[in-house]
C-alpha positions as CSV (number, residue, x, y, z in Angstrom):
1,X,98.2,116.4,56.8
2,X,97.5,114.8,60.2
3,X,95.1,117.3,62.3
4,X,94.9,115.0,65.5
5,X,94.6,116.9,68.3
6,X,96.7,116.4,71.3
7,X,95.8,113.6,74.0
8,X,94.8,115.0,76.9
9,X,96.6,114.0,80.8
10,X,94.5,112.1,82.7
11,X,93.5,113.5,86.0
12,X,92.2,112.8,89.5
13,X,88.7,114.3,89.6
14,X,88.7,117.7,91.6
15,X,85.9,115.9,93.8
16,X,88.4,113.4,95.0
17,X,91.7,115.1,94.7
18,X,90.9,118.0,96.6
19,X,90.5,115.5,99.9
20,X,94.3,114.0,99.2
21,X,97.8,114.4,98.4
22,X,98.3,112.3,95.8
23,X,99.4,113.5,92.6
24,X,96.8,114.8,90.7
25,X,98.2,114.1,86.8
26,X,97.8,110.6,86.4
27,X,100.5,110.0,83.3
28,X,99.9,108.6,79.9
29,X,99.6,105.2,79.7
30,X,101.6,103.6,76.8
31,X,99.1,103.2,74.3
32,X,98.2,106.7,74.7
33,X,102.1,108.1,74.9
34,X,102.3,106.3,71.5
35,X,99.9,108.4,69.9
36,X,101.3,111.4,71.3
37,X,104.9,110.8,69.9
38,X,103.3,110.1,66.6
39,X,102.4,113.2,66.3
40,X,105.4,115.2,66.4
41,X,106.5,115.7,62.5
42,X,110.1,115.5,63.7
43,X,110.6,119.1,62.4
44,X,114.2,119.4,61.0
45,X,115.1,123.1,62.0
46,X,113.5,122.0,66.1
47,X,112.0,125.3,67.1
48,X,110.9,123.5,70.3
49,X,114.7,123.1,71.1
50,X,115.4,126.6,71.1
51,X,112.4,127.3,73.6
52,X,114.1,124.5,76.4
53,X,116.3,126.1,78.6
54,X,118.0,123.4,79.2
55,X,118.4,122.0,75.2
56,X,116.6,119.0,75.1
57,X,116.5,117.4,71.6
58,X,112.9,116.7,71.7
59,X,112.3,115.8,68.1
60,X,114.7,112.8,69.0
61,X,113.7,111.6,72.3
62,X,109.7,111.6,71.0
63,X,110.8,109.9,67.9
64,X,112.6,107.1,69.8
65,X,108.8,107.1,71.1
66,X,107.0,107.0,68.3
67,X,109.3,103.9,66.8
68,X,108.7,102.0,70.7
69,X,112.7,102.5,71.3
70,X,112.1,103.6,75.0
71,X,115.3,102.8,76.1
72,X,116.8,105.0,73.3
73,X,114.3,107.8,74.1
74,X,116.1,107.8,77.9
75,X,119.4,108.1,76.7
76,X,118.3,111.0,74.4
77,X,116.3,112.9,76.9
78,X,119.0,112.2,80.1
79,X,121.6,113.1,77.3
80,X,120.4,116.9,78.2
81,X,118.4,116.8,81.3
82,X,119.1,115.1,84.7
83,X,115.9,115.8,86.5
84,X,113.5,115.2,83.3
85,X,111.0,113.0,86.1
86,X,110.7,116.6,87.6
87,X,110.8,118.6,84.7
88,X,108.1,117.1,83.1
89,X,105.8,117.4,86.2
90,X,107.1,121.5,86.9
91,X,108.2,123.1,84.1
92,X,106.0,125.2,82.0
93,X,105.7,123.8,78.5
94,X,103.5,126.2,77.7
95,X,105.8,128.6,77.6
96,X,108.7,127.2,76.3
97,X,109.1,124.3,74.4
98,X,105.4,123.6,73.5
99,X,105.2,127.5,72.7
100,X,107.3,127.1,69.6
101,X,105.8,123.6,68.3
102,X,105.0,123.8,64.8
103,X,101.5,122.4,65.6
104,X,100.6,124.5,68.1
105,X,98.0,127.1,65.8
106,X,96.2,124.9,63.4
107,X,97.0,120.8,63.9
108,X,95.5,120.3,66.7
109,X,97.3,121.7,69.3
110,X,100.9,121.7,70.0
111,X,102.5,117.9,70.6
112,X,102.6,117.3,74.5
113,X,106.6,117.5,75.1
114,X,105.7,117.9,78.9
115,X,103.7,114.7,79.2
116,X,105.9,113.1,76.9
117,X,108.9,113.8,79.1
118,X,107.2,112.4,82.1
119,X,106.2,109.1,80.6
120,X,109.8,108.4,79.1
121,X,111.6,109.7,82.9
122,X,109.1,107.6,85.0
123,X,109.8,104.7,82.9
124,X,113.5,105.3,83.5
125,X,113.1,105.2,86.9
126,X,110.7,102.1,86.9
127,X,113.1,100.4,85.1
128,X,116.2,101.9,87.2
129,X,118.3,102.4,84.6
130,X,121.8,102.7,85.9
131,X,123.8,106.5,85.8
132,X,127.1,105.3,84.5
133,X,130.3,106.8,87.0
134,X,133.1,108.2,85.1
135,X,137.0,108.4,86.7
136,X,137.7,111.6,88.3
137,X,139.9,113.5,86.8
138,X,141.7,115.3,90.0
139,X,139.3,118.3,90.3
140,X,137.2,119.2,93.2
141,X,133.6,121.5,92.9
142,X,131.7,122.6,95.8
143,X,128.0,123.9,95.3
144,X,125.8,125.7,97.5
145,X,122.3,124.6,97.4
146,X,120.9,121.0,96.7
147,X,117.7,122.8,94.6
148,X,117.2,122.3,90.7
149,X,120.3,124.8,89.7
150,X,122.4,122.8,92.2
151,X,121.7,119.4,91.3
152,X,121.8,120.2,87.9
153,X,125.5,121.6,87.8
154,X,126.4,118.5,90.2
155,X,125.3,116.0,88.0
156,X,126.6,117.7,84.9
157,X,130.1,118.1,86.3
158,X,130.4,114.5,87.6
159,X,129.5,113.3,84.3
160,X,132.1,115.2,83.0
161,X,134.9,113.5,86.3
162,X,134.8,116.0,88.9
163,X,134.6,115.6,92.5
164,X,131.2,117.1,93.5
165,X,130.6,117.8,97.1
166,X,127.3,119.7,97.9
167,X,126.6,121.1,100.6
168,X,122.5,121.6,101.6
169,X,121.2,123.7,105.1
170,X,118.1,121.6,105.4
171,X,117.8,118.2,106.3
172,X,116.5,116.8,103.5
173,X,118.0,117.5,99.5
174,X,116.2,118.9,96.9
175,X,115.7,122.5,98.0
176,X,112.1,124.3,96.6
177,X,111.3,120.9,94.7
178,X,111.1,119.5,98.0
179,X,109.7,122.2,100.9
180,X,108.1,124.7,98.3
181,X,105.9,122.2,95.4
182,X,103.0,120.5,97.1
183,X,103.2,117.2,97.3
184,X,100.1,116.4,95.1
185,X,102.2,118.2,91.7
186,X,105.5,116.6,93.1
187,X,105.5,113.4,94.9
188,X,108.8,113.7,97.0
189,X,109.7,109.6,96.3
190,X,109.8,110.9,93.1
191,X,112.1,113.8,94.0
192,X,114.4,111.1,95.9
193,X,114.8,108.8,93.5
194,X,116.2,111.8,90.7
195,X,118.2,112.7,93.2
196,X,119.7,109.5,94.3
197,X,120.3,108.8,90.4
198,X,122.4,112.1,90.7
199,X,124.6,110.6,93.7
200,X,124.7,107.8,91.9
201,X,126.9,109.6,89.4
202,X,129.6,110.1,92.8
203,X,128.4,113.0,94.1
204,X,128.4,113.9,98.0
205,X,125.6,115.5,99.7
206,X,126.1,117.1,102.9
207,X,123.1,118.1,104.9
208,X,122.4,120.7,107.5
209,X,125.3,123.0,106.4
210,X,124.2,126.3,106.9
211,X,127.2,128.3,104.2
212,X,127.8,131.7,105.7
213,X,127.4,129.7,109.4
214,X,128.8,126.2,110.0
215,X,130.8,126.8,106.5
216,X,132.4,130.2,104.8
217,X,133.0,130.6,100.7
218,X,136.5,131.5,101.9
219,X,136.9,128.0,103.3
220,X,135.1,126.4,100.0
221,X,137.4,128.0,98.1
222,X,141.2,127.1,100.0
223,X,140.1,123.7,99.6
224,X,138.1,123.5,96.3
225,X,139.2,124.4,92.6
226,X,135.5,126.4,92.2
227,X,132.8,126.8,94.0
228,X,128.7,127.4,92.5
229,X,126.3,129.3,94.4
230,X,122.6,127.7,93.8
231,X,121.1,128.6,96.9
232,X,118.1,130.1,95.7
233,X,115.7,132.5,97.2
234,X,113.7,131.9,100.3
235,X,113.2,134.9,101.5
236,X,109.5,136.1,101.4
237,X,108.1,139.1,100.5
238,X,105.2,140.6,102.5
239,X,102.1,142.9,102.4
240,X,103.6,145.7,104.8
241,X,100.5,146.4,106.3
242,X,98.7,146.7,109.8
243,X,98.1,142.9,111.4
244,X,101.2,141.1,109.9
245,X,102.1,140.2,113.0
246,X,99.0,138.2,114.2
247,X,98.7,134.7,115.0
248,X,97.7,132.6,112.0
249,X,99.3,134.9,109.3
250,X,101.7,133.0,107.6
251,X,104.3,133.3,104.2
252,X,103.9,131.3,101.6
253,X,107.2,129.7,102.2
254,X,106.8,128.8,105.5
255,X,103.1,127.5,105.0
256,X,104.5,125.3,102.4
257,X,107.5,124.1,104.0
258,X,105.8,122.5,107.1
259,X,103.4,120.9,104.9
260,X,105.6,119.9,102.0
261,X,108.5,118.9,103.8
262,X,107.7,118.3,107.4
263,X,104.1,116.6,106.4
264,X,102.2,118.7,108.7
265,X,99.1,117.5,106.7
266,X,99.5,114.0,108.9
267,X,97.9,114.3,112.1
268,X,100.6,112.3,113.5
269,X,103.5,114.9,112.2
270,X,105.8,116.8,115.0
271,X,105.5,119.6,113.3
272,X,102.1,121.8,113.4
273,X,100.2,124.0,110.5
274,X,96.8,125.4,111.7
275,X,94.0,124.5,109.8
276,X,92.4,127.5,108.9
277,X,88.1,127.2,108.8
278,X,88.8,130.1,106.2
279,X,91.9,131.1,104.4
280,X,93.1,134.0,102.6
281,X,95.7,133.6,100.2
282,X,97.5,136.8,98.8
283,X,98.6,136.4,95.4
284,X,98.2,134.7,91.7
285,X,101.3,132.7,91.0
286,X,102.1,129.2,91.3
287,X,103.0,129.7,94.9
288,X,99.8,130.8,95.7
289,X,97.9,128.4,94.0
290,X,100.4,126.0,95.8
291,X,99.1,127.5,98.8
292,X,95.3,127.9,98.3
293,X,95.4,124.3,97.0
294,X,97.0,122.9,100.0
295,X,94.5,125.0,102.2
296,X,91.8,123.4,100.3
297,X,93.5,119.8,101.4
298,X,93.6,120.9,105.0
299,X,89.7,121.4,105.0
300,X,89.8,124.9,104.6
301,X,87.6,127.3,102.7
302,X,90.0,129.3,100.6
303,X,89.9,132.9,98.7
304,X,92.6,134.1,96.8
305,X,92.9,138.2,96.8
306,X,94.5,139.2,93.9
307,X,95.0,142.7,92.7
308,X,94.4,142.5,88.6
309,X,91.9,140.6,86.9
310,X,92.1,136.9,85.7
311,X,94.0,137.9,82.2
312,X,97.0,138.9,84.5
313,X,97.3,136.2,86.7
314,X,100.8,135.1,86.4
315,X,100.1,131.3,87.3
316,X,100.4,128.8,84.9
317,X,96.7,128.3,82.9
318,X,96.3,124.3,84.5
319,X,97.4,125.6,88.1
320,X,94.7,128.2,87.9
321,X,91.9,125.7,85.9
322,X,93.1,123.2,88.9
323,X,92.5,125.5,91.5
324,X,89.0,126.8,90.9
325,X,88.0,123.1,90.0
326,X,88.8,122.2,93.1
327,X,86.8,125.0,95.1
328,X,88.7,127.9,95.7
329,X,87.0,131.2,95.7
330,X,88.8,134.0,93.1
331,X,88.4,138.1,94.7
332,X,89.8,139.2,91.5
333,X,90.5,143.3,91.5
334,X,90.8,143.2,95.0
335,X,93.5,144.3,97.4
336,X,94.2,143.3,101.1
337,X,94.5,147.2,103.3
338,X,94.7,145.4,106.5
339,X,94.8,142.3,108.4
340,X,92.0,142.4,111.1
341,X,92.9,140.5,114.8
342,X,91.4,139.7,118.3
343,X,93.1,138.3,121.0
344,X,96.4,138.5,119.2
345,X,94.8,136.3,116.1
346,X,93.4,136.9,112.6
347,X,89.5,137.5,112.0
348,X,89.5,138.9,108.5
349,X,91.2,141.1,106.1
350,X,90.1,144.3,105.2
351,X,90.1,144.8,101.3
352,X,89.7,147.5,98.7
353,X,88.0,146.9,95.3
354,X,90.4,147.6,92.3
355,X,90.4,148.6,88.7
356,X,92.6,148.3,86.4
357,X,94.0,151.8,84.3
358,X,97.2,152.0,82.1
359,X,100.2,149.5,81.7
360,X,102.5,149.5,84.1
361,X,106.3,148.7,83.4
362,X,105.9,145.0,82.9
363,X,103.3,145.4,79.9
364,X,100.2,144.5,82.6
365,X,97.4,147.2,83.7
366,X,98.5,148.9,86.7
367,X,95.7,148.1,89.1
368,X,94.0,151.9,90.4
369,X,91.9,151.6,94.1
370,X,87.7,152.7,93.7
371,X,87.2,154.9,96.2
372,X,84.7,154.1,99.2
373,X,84.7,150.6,97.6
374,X,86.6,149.0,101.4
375,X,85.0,145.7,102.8
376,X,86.1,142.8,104.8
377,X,86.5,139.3,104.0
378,X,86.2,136.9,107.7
379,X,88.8,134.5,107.8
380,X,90.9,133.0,110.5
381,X,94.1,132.4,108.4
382,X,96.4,134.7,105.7
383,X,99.0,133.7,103.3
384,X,100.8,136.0,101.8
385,X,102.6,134.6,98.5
386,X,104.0,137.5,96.7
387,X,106.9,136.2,95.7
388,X,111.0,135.8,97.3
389,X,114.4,137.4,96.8
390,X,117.8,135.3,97.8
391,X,118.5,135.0,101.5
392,X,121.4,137.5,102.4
393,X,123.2,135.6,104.6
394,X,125.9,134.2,102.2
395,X,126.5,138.0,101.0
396,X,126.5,139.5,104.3
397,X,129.0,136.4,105.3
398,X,131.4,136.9,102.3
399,X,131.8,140.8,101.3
400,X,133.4,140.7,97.8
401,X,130.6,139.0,96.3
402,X,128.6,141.8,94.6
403,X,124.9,141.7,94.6
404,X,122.2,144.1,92.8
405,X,119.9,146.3,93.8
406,X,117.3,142.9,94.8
407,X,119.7,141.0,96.5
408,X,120.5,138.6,93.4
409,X,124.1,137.8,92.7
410,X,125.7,139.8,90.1
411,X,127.0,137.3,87.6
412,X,129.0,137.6,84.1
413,X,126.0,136.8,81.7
414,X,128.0,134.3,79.6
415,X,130.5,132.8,82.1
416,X,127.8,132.7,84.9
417,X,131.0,133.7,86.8
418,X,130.2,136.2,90.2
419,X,132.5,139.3,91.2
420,X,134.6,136.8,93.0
421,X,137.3,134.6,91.0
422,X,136.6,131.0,90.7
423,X,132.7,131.4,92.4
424,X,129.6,130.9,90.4
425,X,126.4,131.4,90.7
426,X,122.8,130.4,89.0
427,X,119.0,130.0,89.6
428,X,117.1,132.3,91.7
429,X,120.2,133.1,93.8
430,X,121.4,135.3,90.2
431,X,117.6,135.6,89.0
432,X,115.1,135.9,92.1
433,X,112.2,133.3,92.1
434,X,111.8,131.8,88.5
435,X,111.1,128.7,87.4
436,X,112.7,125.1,88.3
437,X,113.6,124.5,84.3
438,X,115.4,127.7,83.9
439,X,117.3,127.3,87.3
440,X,118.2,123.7,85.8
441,X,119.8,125.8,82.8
442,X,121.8,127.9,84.7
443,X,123.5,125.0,86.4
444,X,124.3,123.1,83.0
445,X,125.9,126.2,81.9
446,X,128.0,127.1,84.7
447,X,129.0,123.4,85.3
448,X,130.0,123.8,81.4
449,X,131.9,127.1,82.0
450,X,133.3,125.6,85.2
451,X,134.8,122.7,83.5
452,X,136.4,125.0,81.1
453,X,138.1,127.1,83.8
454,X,139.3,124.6,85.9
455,X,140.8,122.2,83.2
456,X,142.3,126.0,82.0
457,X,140.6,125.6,78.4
């Protein structure tokens, strides 16, 4: 039996990448990409399917690969997945897809369906193959949010004829994929050109239309036959503790946003970010790796204060490798008491050491404070990245919607249908903060269920 183990992505070196933006996977090149689809053993039951959110057939878009069809591996993979350029850079494999591979315990690893995606996408959109447009068939959507759950649903239900019309706040589409992933895991040409294949498929993007302000649901509805909510959640959560308010303590989201999407990294960009001597980032997900990463870019030095130890960091594995390759300092067991200021501006942050005792409600260690154990960390900068619930302005503008306890959207779990007839919802706006893939399968299945109600089926 063949016992290759997987190829490895290529990479920047942390030396070099941690002074740029660039991107810091490098892709397969073919020969490499060819080796990699040969190993899949084109399983017949597919248990990688079943771990894709979004329903890919793997098995036949890697072995379209394998046989150097890579035309037919597009059609396969874009069969499913509208975004798979982005998906291949964002989503975590690890956890899904490449979690169930066959090979995964003993034959060398499990097959690289991540990679794999990304070299098949990216030579779709080197080769710009064409979206075909399909006759509308008299039906009108409107969807809230341009972000992955948005796009998703638009481009499914043009495909299927309907009139898509989405309408984004920001100036720029693409929601988190474009203000909240650093530029260097996400190159935002790259986000452009996904979405302008998606537009290509008819549908209308309206920027700077704040729904709840310049636009009501009411007003979607009179004039649409449904309307999907995909507005995610960008509203931070903070520390709640003394110093918040100084200058030079930022969240996550807004640290990310002027550098993401405003390119406050370029000294010639109208919008500023402070670059911090020394940073503090609060936090272990991929926002705060995001963030300590970018701080590293901006010439900071960078700790990041987490609370547990390195088993419970809920990052994904190559965010956190990625990180500490490229210099930032881990105060693992550690949590942040107080932010310390002078002259209305950070100095430090005043930390307690932690340990951890028994498992909390999630399964993880609950993390217990060691007394007289208090000391300071000097710093001149704080992010605090501990995660976001959905903005409340659409509820608060449109009463009958029915949210829960965390501000999510209370949808029907099959339907994907809210309290309110005829509105949908998906992504983080039902969830809170999850990941880009899963947000992408909440739009394919509310643009399916959407469909269904509209054409009265």
């Amino acid at each position: 039996m063949d016992n290759s183990k997987r190829n490895s992505m290529p990479t920047q070196s942390a030396e070099v990448r941690a002074n740029n933006f660039k991107e810091v996977a490098l892709g397969y090149d073919d020969e490499t990409a060819l080796k990699e689809a040969n190993r899949c053993l084109n399983c017949k039951n597919a248990p990688c399917i079943k771990g894709c959110p979004v329903g890919v057939n793997i098995p036949g878009f890697i072995s379209q690969l394998a046989k150097g069809n890579k035309d037919e591996a597009v059609k396969v993979l874009k069969g499913d997945n509208n975004l798979p350029a982005i998906c291949g850079r964002v989503c975590p494999q690890e956890n899904q897809c490449e979690m169930f591979c066959v090979r995964k315990a003993k034959l060398g690893g499990s097959v690289g369906i991540g990679n794999l995606e990304r070299y098949t996408a990216d030579y779709a959109l080197e080769k710009d193959i064409e979206a075909k447009k399909v006759e509308h068939i008299g039906k009108r959507v409107a969807i809230v949010g341009s972000g992955p759950a948005g796009l998703s649903c638009a481009g499914e239900l043009a495909i299927m004829g309907v009139e898509v019309v989405i309408f984004e706040a920001l100036h720029k589409a693409g929601g988190v994929l474009v203000y909240g992933i650093p530029e260097f895991r996400l190159p935002k040409s790259l986000v452009q050109k996904e979405i302008d294949k998606v537009i290509a498929l008819g549908v209308e993007i309206r920027l700077n239309q704040v729904v709840g302000k310049t636009v009501m649901i009411d007003e979607l509805l009179d004039e649409y036959d449904a309307v999907f909510i995909g507005s995610g959640a960008g509203l931070p959560a903070f520390l709640k503790i003394p110093g918040e308010n100084l200058c030079g303590v930022y969240s996550a989201n807004e640290y990310l946003t002027r550098v993401n999407l405003m390119k406050a990294y370029d000294k010639d960009a109208i919008t500023p970010i402070q670059r911090a001597k020394k940073a503090v980032v609060v936090g272990a997900g991929n926002v705060a790796m995001d963030s300590a990463r970018t701080a590293i870019r901006l010439g900071s030095e960078c700790h990041l204060v987490y609370r547990r130890s390195r088993t419970e960091m809920p990052a994904r594995a190559a965010e956190i490798e990625h990180a500490e390759e490229e210099g930032v300092i881990f105060d693992l067991l550690t949590n942040p008491l107080e932010i310390l200021g002078e002259n209305g501006f950070v100095k430090g942050i005043r930390c307690i050491k932690m340990e951890l005792g028994e498992p909390d409600a999630s399964g993880r260690r609950s993390p217990v404070a060691i007394k007289g154990s208090e000391f300071e960390i000097e710093c001149d900068q704080v992010v605090v990245a501990l995660g976001t619930t959905p903005n409340p302005l659409i509820k608060n503008s449109f009463k009958a919607l029915e949210t829960s306890r965390k501000g999510t959207l209370v949808c029907d779990e099959e339907t994907l249908q809210t309290s309110v007839e005829r509105v949908y919802a998906g992504g983080d706006a039902m969830t809170g903060a999850a990941t880009v893939i899963l947000a992408m399968g909440a739009g394919k299945k509310a643009a399916k269920n959407i469909y269904n109600k509209i054409m009265n089926k």
